[in-house]
C-alpha positions as CSV (number, residue, x, y, z in Angstrom):
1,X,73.6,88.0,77.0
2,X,72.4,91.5,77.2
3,X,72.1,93.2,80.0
4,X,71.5,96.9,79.5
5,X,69.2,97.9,76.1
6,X,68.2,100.9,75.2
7,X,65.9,102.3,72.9
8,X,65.4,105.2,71.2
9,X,66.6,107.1,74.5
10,X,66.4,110.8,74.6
11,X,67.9,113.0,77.8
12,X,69.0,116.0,78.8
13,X,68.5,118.9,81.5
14,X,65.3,120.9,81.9
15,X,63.7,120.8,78.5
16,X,66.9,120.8,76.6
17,X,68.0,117.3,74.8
18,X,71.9,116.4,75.1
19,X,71.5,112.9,73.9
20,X,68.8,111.9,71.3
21,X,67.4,108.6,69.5
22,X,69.9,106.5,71.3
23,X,70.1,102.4,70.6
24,X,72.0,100.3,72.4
25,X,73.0,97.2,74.4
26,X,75.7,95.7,76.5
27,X,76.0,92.2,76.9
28,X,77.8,90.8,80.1
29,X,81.1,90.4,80.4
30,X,82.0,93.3,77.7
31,X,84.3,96.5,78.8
32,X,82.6,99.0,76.7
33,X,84.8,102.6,76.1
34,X,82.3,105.4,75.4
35,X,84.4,107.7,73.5
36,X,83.2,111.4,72.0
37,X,84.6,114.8,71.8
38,X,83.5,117.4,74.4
39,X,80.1,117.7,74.6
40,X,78.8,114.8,72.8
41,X,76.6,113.7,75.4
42,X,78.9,111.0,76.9
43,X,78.1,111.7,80.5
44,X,74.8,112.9,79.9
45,X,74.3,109.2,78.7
46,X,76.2,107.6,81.4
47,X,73.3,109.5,83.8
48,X,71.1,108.3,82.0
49,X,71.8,104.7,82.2
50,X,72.6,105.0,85.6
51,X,68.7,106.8,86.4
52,X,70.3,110.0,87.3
53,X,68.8,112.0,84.5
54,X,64.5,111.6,83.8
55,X,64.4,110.3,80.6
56,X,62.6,112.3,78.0
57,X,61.8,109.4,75.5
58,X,62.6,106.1,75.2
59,X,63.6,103.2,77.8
60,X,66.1,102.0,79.5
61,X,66.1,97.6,80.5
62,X,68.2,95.9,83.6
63,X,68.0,92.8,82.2
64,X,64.3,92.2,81.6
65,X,63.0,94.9,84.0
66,X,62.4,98.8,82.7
67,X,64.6,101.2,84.9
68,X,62.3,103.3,85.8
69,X,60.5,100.0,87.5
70,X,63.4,99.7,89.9
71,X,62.9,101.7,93.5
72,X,66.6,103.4,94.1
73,X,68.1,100.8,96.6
74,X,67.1,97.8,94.1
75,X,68.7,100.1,91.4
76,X,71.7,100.4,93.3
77,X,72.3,97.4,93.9
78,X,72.0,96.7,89.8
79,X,74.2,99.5,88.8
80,X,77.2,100.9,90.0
81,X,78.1,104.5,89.3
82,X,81.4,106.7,89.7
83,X,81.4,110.1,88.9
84,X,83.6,112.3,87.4
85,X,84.2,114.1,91.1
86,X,86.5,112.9,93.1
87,X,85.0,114.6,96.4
88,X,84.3,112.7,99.1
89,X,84.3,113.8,103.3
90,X,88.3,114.4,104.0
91,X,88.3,113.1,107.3
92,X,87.0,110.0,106.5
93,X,89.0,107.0,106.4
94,X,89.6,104.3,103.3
95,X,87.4,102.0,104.9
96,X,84.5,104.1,106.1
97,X,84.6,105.4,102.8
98,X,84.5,101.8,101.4
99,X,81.9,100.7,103.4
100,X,79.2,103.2,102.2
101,X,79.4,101.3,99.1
102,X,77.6,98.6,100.9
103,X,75.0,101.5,101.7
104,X,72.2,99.6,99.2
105,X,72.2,96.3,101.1
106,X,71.8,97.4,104.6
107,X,69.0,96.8,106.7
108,X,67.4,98.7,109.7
109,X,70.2,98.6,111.9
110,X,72.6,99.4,109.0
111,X,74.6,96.7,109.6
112,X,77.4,95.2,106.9
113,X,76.5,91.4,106.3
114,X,79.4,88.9,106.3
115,X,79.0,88.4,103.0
116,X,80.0,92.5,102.5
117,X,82.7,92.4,104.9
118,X,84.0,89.4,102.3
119,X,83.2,91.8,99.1
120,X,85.1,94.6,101.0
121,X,88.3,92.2,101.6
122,X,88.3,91.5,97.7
123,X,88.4,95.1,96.4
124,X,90.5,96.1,99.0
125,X,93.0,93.5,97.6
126,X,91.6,94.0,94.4
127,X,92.9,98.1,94.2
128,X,95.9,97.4,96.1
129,X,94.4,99.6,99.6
130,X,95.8,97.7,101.7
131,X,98.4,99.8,103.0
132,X,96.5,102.9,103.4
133,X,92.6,101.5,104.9
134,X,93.1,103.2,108.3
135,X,94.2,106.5,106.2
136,X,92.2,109.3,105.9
137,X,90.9,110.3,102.4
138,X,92.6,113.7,102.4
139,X,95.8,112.7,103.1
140,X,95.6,110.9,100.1
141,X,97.6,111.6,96.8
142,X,95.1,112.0,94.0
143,X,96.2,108.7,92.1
144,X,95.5,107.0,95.6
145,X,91.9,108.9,96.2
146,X,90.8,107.9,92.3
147,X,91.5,104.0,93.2
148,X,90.0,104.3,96.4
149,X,86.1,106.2,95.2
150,X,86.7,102.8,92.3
151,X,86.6,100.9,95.1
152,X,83.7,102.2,96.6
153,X,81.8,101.5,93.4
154,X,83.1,97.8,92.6
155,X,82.1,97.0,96.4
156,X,78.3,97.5,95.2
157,X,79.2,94.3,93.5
158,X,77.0,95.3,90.9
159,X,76.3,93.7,87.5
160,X,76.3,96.7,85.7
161,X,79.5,99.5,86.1
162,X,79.0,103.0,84.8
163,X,82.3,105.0,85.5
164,X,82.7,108.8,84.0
165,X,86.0,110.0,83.2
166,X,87.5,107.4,85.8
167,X,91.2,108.3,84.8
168,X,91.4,112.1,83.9
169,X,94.6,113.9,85.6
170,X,95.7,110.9,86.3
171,X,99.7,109.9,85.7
172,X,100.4,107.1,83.3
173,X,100.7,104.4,86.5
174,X,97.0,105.1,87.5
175,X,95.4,105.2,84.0
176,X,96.9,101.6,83.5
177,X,96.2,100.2,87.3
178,X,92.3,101.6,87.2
179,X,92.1,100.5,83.6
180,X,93.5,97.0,84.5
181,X,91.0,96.8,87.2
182,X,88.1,97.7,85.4
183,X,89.0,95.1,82.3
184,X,89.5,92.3,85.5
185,X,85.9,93.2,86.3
186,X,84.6,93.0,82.6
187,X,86.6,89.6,82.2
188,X,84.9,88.4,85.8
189,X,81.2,88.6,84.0
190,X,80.1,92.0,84.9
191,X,79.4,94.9,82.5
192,X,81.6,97.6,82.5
193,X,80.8,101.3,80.6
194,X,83.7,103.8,80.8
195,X,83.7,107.1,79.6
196,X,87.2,107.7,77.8
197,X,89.2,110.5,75.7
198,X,92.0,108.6,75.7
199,X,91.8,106.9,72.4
200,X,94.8,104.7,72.6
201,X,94.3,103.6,75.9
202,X,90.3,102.9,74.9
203,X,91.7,100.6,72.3
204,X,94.3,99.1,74.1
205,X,91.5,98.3,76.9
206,X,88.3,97.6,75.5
207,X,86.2,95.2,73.8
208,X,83.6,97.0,72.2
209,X,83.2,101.2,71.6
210,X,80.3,103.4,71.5
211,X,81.2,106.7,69.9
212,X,79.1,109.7,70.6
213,X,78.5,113.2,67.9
214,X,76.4,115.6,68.4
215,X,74.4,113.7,71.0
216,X,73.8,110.5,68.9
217,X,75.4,107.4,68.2
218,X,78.0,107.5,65.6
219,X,79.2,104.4,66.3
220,X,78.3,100.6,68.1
221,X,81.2,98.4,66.9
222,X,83.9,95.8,68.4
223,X,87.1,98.0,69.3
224,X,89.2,95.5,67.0
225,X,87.0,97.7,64.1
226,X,86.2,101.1,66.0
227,X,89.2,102.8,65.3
228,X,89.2,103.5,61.7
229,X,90.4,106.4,59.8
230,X,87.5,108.0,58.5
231,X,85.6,107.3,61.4
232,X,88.0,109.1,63.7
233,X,88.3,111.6,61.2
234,X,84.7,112.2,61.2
235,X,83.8,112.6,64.9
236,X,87.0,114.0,66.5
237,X,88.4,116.1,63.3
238,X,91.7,114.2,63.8
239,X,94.0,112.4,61.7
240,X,94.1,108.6,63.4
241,X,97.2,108.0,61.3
242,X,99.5,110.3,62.7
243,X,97.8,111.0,65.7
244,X,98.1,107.6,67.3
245,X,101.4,106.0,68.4
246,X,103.0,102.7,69.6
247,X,100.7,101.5,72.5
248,X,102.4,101.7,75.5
């Protein structure tokens, strides 16, 4: 069942184009790796879809509803998104920071429903913070910081997860763990986008790949047939063959 289409979808910054012509949909329950050398327009999309960036042509769907239809809280509550940054308020603790996730479902009063106190719980078990919720953020490691700003996105509970870059810098322990999490999310219904350059681990992870080049799409295909050769070849200028190792 699709859940996110686009078509024909053209953005960028100012009046300059990144991203052009793109077509494309994710169905539920996929883990989708968008992969692309630098400056392909893989974030530039990811704002896109998550109504970050004004979209110059084209459309973007939530399901059967346009986008652009959706007033920001009712968009927030459809689509997660985690930045490349890792900044969030130091002196902040695990849970406060936790809790802002919530942030679209508040009312007046800003008070966190039962039912969110019960999605909190979940990710809280779900990324393993259980021993550090009373922490502050910057004591943090930065292993610990990355799985905590994920948590803040999957307690959104959205259907839809756009995450940029969500395992850059990070040691082997925390690409696997955040990667883990993020296929657990794909396999519980959701949709899940990640932005990836780690080729191996975006094969090892996902189920389908979108492969940006030049700001188009090069490539919409399961990830059991993504990683061939001459397609590798032709977007990242790399021998697949020797590059790639045994999967760890």
């Amino acid at each position: 069942m699709s859940i996110l289409s686009v078509k024909d979808l053209s953005a960028g910054y100012k009046r300059t184009p990144v991203i052009s012509k793109v077509s494309v949909e994710a169905n539920a329950g996929e883990f989708i790796a968008l992969l692309g050398p630098n400056g392909s327009g893989k974030t530039t999309l990811v704002k896109a879809l998550a109504g970050l960036l004004p979209v110059m042509s084209g459309d973007i769907w939530v399901g059967d509803t346009p986008l652009s239809f959706l007033e920001p809280k009712l968009r927030a509550r459809r689509i997660s998104y985690l930045a490349q940054s890792r900044q969030a308020m130091p002196d902040m603790s695990v849970l406060e920071i936790l809790e802002l996730g919530r942030a679209p479902f508040r009312g007046r009063l800003g008070l966190i429903s039962d039912d969110g106190r019960q999605v909190i719980e979940r990710v809280i078990e779900t990324c393993a913070l259980q021993d550090f919720v009373s922490r502050k953020y910057g004591e943090l490691s930065g292993g610990e910081q990355a799985r905590v700003l994920l948590g803040r996105a999957l307690v959104v509970d959205a259907p839809v997860i756009l995450v940029d870059e969500p395992i850059a810098a990070l040691d082997p322990f925390y690409q696997l763990a955040t990667l883990e999490i993020l296929t657990s999310q794909a396999r519980s219904g959701k949709t899940v986008i990640a932005a990836l350059h780690d080729l191996s681990l975006a094969q090892r992870f996902s189920d389908r790949v979108w492969m940006m080049s030049e700001g188009q799409l090069a490539l919409n295909a399961p990830a059991s047939q993504a990683f061939d050769s001459e397609i590798i070849a032709r977007v990242f200028n790399i021998d697949w063959d020797v590059f790639q190792g045994p999967l760890i």
